[in-house]
MDTraj code that builds the backbone (N, CA, C; nanometers):
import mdtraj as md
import numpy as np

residues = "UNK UNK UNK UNK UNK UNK UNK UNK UNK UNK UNK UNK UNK UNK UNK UNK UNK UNK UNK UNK UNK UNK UNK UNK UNK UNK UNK UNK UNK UNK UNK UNK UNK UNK UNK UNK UNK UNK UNK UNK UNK UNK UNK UNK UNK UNK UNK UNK UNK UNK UNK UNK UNK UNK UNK UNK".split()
xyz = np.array([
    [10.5201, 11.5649, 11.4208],
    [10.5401, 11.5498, 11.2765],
    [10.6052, 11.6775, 11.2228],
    [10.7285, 11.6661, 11.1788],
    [10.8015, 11.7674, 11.1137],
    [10.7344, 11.8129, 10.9584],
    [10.6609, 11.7406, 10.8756],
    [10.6363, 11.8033, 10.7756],
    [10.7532, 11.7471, 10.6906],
    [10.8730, 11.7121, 10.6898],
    [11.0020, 11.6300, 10.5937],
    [10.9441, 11.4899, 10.5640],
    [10.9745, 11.4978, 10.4309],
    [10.9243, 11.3688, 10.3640],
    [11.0616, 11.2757, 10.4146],
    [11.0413, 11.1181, 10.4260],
    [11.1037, 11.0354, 10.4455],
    [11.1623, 10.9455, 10.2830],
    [11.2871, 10.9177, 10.3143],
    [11.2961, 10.8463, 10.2076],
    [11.3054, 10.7384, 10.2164],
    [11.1929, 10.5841, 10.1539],
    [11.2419, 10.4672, 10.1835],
    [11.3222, 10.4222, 10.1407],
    [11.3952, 10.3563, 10.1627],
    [11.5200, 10.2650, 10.1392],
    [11.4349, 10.1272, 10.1033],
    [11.5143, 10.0422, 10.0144],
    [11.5076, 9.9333, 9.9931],
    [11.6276, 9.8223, 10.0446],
    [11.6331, 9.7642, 10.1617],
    [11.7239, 9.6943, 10.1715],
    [11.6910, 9.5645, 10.1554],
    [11.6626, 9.4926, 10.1224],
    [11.6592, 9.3428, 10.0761],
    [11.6607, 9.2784, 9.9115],
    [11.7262, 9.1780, 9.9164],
    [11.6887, 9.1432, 9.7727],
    [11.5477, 9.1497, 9.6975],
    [11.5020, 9.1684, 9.5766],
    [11.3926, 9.1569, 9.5295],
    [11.4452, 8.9712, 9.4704],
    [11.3189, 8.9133, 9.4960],
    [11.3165, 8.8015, 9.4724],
    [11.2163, 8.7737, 9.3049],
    [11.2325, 8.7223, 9.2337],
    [11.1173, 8.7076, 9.0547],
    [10.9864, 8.7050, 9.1607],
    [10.9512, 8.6097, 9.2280],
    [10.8098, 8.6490, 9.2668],
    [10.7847, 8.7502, 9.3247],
    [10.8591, 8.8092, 9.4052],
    [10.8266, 8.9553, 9.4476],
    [10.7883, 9.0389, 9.3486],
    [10.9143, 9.0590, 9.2901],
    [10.9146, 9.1683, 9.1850],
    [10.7932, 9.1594, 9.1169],
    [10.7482, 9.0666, 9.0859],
    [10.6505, 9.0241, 8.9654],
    [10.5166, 9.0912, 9.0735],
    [10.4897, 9.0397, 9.2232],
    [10.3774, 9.0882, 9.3063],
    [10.3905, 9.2159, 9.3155],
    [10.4837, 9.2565, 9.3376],
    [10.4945, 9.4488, 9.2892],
    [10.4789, 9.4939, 9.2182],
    [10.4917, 9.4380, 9.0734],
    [10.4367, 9.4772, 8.9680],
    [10.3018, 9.5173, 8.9154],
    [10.2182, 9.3692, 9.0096],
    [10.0658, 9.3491, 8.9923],
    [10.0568, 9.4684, 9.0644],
    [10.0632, 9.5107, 9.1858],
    [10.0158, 9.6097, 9.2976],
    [10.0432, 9.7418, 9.2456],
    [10.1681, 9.7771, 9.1507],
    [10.1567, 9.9115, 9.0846],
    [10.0950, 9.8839, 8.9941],
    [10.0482, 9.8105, 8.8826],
    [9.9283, 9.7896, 8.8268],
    [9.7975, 9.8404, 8.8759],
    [9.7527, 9.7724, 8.9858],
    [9.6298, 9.7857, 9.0239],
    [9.6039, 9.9488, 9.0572],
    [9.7072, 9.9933, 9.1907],
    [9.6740, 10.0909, 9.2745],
    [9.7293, 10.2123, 9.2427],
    [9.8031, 10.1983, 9.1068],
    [9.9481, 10.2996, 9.1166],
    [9.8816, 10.3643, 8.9496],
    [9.7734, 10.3854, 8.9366],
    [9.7599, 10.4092, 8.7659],
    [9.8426, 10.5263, 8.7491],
    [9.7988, 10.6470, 8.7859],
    [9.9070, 10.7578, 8.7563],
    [10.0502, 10.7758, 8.7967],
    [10.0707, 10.6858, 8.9082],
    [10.1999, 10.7034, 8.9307],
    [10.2696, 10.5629, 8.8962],
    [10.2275, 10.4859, 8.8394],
    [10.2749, 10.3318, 8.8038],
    [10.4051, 10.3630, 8.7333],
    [10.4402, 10.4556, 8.6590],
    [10.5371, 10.4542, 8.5990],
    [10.6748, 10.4879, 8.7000],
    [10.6722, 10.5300, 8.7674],
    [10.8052, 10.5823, 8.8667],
    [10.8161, 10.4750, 8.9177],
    [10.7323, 10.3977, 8.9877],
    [10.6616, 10.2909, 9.0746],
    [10.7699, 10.1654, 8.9896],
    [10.7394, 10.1225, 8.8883],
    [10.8107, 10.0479, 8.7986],
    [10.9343, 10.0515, 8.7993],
    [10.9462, 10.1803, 8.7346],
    [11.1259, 10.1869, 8.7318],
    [11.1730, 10.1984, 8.8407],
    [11.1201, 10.2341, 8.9816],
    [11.2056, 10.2141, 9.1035],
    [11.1950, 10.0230, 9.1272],
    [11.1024, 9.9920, 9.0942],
    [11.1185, 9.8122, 9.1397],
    [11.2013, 9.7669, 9.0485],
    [11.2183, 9.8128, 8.8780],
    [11.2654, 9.7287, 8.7697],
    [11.4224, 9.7831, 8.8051],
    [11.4352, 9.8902, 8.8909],
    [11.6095, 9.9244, 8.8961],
    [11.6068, 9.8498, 9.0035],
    [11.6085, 9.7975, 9.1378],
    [11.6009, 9.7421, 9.2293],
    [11.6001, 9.6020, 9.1658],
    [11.5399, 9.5687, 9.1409],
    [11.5289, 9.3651, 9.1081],
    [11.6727, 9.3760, 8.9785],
    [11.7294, 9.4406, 8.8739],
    [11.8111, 9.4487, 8.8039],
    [11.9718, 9.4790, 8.9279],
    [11.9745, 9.5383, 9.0361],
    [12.0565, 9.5332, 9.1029],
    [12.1016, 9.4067, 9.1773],
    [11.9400, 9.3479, 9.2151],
    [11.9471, 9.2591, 9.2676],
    [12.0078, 9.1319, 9.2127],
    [11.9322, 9.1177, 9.0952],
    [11.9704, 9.0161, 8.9804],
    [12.1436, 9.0410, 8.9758],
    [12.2515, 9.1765, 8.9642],
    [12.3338, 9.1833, 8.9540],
    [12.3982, 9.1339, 9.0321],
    [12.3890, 9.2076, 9.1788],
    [12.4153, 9.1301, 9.2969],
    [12.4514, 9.0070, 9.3378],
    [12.3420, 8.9260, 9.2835],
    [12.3495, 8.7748, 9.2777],
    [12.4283, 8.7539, 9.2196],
    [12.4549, 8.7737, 9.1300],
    [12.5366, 8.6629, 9.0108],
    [12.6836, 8.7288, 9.0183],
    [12.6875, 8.8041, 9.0893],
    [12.8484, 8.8902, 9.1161],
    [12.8984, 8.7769, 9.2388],
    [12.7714, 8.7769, 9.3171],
    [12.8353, 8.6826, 9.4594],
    [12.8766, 8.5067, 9.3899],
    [12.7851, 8.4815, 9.3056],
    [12.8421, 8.3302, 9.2172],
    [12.9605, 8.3110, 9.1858],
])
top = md.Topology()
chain = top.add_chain()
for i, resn in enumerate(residues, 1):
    res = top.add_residue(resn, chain, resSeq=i)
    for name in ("N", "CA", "C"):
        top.add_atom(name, md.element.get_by_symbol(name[0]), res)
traj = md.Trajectory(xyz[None], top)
């Protein structure tokens, strides 16, 4: 173990039910950090949403 933080990547679409089950789960588990938590899923599912409707 090097001690370097990893950065996750998100590669897949966020799907409305996902997003929405990620939501609940930074709800529940994420109280102090729920807010970063959010705006990394709510920018992710808004890409996604873009994504989509660019490929239409």
């Amino acid at each position: 173990m090097t001690g370097k933080r990893k950065n996750i990547q998100f590669n897949f679409l966020l799907t409305e039910d996902l997003y929405e089950k990620l939501e609940e789960i930074a709800d529940q588990n994420y109280s102090d950090k729920s807010t970063t938590l959010r705006q990394l899923i709510s920018k992710k599912y808004s890409e996604s949403c873009k994504n989509k409707n660019e490929e239409k």
